[in-house]
C-alpha positions as CSV (number, residue, x, y, z in Angstrom):
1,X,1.3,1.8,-49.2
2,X,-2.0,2.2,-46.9
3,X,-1.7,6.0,-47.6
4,X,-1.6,5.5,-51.5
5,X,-5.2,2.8,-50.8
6,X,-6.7,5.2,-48.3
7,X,-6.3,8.0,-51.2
8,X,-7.6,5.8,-54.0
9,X,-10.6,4.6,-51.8
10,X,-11.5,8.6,-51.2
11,X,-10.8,9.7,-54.6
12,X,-13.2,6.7,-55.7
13,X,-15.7,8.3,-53.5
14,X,-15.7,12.0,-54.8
15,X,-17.8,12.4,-57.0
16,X,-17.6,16.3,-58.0
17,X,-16.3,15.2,-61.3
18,X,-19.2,13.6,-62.0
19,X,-21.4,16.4,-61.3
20,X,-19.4,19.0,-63.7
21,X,-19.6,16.1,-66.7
22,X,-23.5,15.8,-65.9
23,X,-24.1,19.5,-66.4
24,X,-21.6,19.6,-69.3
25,X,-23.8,17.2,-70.5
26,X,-27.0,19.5,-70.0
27,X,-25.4,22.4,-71.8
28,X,-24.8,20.4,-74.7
29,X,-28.0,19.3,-75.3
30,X,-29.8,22.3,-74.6
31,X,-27.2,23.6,-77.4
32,X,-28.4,20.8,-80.0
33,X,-32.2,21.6,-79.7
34,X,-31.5,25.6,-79.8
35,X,-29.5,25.0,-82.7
36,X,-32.4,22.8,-84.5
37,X,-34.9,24.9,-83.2
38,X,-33.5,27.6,-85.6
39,X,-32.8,25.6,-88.4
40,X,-35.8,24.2,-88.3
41,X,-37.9,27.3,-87.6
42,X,-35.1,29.8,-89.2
43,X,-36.8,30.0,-93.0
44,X,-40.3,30.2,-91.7
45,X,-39.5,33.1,-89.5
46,X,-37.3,34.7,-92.7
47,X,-40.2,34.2,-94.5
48,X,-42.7,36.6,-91.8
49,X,-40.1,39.2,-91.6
50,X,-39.8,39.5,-95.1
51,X,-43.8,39.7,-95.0
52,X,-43.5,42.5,-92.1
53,X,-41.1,44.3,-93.7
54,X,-42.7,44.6,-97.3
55,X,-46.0,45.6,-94.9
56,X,-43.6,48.5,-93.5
57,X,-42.2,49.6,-97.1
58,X,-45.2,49.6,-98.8
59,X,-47.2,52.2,-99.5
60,X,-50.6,50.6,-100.5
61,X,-52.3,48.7,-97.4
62,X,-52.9,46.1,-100.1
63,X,-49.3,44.6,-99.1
64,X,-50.4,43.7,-95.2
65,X,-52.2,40.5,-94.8
């Protein structure tokens, strides 16, 4: 019976499960603003490459801004 406390008290202590969750954490909010960083900025960026790339097909230099 003491061995089965002493291993409960030191497996209260570690904490290296804690430390994985925390990061897991981290990774998935840095996921959540990439991913609404690009929905958010996705059409105006579609919108300047389709500007660039008209600039490129063009012939007249009337198409550049």
């Amino acid at each position: 019976m003491k061995k089965l406390v002493r291993n409960l008290r030191a497996f209260r202590k570690n904490d290296d499960g804690a430390t994985a969750v925390e990061y897991g954490l981290l990774v998935a909010l840095i996921a959540v603003v990439i991913a609404a960083t690009v929905v958010l900025l996705g059409g105006a960026l579609n919108t300047k490459f389709g500007q660039a790339e008209a600039c490129v097909d063009s012939d007249a230099a009337s198409a550049c801004p």
